[in-house]
N, C-alpha and C positions, 0 to 999 in steps of 0.2 A: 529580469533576464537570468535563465540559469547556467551558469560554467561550470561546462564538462571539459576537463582535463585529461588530454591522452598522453600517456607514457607506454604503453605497448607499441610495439613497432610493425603495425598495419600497413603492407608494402602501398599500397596504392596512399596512403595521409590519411590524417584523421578528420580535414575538412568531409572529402570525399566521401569519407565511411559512415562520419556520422552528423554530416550537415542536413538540411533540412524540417530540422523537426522547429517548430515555432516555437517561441520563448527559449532557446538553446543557443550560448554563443559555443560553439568550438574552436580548441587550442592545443595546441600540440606543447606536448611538456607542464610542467606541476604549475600553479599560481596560488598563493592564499587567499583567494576568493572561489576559490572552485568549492564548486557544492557536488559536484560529481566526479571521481576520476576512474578512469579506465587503465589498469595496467598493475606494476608489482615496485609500487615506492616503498621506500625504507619505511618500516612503520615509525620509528620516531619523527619522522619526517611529517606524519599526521596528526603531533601535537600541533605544528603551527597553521593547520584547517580549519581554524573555526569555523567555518560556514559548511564543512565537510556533513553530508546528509548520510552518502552513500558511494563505499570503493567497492568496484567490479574487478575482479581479480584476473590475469588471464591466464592461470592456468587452475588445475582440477585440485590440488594440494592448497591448504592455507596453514596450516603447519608455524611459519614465525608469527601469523597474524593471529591465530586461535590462543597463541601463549599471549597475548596481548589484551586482556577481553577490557582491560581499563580504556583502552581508544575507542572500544564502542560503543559505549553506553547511550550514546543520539547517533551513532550511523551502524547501516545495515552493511554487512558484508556480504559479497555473492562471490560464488565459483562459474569457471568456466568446464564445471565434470561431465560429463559424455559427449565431451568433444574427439578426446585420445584413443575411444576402444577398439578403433579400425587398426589404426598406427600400432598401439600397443600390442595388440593381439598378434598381429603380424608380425612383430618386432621378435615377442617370445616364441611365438614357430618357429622362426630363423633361428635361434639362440640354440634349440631345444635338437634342431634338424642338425645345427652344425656340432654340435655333443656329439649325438648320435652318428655322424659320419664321419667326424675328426675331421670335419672340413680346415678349423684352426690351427691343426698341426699340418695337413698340404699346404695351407702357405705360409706357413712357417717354412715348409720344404726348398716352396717353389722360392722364396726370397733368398737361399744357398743353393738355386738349383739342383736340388737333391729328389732325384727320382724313387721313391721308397713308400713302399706300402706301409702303413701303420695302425697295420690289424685290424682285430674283432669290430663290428660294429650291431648297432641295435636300430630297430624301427619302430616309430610310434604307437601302432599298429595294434589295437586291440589292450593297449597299456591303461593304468589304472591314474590319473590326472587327481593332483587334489590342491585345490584352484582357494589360498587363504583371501577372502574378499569376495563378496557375491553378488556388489555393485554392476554397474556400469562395466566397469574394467573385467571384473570377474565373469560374468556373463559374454560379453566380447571373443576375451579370451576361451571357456568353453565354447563357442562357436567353431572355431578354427582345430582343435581338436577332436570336434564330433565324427566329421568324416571318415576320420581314420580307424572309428572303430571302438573308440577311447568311452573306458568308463570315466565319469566325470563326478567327483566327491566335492562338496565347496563347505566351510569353515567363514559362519557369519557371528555378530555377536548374539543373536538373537537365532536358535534353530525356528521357532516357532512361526518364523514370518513366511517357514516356505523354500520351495525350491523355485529360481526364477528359470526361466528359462532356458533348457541346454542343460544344465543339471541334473542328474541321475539320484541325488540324494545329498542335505544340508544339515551340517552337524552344527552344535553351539562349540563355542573357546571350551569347553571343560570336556569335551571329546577329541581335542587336537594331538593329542599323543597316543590315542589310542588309533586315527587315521593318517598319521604321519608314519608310521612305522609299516601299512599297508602299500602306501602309494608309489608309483614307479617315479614319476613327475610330479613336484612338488613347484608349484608360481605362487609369490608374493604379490596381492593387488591390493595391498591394505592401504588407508593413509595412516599418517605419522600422528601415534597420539600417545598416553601415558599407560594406555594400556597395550598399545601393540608394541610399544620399543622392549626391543631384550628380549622378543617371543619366542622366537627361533636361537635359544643357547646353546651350550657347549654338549649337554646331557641331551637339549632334544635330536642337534645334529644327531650323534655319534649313535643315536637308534637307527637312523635311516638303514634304508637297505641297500647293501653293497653294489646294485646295479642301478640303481636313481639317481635323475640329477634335479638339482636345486637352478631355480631363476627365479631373480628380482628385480623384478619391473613397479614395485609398489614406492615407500619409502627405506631408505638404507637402515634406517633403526631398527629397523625388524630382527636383521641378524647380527652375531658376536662374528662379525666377520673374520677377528683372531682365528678367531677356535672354527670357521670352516677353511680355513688355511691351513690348520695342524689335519683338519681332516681330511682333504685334499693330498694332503702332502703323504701321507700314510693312505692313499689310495683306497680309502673306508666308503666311497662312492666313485662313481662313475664318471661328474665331472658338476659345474656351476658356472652358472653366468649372469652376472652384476651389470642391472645400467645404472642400481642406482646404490650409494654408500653412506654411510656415516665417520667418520667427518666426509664430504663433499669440498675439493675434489678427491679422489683416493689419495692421502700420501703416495708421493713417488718412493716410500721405503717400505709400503707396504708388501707382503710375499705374495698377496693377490697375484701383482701385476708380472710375476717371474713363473707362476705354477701352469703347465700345458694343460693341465684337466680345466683350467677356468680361463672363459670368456670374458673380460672387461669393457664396457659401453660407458659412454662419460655422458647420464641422465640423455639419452638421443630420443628412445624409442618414441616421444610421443609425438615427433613430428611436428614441432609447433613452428614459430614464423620462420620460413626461409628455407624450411624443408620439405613438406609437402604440404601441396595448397588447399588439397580436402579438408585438412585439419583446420588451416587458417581460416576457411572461410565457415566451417562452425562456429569458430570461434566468433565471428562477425555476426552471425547470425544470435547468439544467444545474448551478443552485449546489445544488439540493437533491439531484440524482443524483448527484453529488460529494462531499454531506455523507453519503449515506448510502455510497459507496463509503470514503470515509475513515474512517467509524466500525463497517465490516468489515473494513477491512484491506484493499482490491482498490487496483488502478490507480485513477487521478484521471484526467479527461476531460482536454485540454487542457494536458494539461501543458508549460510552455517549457523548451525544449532553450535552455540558456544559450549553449554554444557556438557557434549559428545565429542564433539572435535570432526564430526561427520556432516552431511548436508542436512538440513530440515527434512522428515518425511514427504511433506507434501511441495507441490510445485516443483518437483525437480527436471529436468531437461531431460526428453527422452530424444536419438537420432534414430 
């Protein structure tokens, strides 16, 4: 018999979600007989697995499990990545609409009841998009930009593999500063690895151009969030919006959370349990096409390439 351990919080129970498959006991919460678990345990917590084959993660980052490669040496690690592109994509429109309107500073208003125009504003409208990440997340997000017109520039580590879909044109990392200083709108989709952290510094901000704004929907390592607060603060762009940070949660001493040009998000955008159901139930869907590929013998979705810190090329989850 094999125990699969759920620790993600699947509103309907873990019986329910992932009962029925034969040779499978299901259990809610961790046991050191589980050969399977479902969710996001403490990785030292999976020294004491030894029967551990295989953790499914649920979300699209593995970030503390990839610094970990000694836990896996006999288990497979899976992601739950193209579950978030609807949610995220959606999330940075918002983000990018409410810059652009100063929606953040009306309620700011409306909570003083302060009747008061607060000027100039800009529209997405034909603007030049340059989307770091050209995944899942990255392609999503160009989506929701298309309509309006928007040229759409993306920054993968590899130009060669291609423009995916929605994209107008894909540069490698060693043309990042020559397209950063172009672009009106600049979004973070990257994950967290040793070569994205610190990408966006103090010298690439301060190129930017005075009417772009910056969103980070990917991981917070990406930017010197210091130094886009000195930027901000000296009005060298137009405004920024964080759902996600480094350290996580933002310091409360941070200037971030005092500056009107920047939107703060506490890691929301992806929509996962308890927020929107579309997401959850991808989510259900890839751990359960996973269970059943693992209890055939086949490929696993999403499997992480240790050595990259990204998903294996092949098998990955398309929605």
């Amino acid at each position: 018999m094999i125990k699969l351990c759920v620790t993600a919080p699947f509103p309907e129970g873990a019986e329910e979600r992932f009962g029925g498959f034969e040779g499978v006991e299901v259990a809610r919460g961790m046991s050191d007989d589980a050969e399977i678990v479902f969710g996001q345990p403490d990785p030292d917590s999976l020294k004491n697995l030894k029967q551990l084959k295989w953790l499914q993660i649920s979300s699209a980052g593995a970030d503390r499990y990839a610094s970990r490669p000694e836990l896996f040496q006999n288990v497979a690690l899976t992601t739950v990545s193209g579950a978030f592109g609807r949610s995220i994509s959606e999330w940075t429109l918002a983000l990018v609409l409410s810059l652009y309107k100063r929606l953040n500073l009306f309620r700011d208003n409306q909570q003083n009841a302060l009747w008061r125009d607060e000027g100039r504003q800009q529209s997405p409208s034909g603007k030049r998009v340059l989307i770091l990440g050209c995944g899942d997340l990255g392609s999503a997000i160009a989506s929701v930009f298309k309509p309006f017109g928007c040229f759409i520039s993306g920054i993968r580590r590899h130009a060669s593999a291609g423009a995916p879909k929605g994209f107008d044109e894909v540069h490698g990392l060693s043309e990042l500063d020559s397209e950063l200083v172009k672009a009106d709108i600049i979004v973070g989709a990257l994950p967290g690895t040793q070569e994205t952290a610190g990408l966006l510094g103090r010298e690439r901000l301060f190129a930017l151009k005075p009417d772009s704004v910056i969103v980070n929907v990917g991981r917070g390592s990406l930017i010197d969030l210091y130094a886009l607060a000195d930027l901000l603060k000296q009005n060298r762009i137009w405004g920024a919006a964080i759902d996600v940070a480094f350290p996580e949660p933002l310091p409360a001493s941070h200037p971030l959370w005092r500056l009107k040009n920047c939107i703060v998000t506490p890691h929301a955008s992806g929509g996962s349990f308890g927020h929107l159901k579309e997401t959850e139930e991808i989510i259900y869907s890839i751990c359960r096409e996973n269970l059943q590929r693992y209890l055939s013998g086949g490929p696993l979705l999403n499997r992480l390439d240790f050595a990259t810190g990204y998903r294996a090329l092949e098998d990955r989850y398309s929605h």
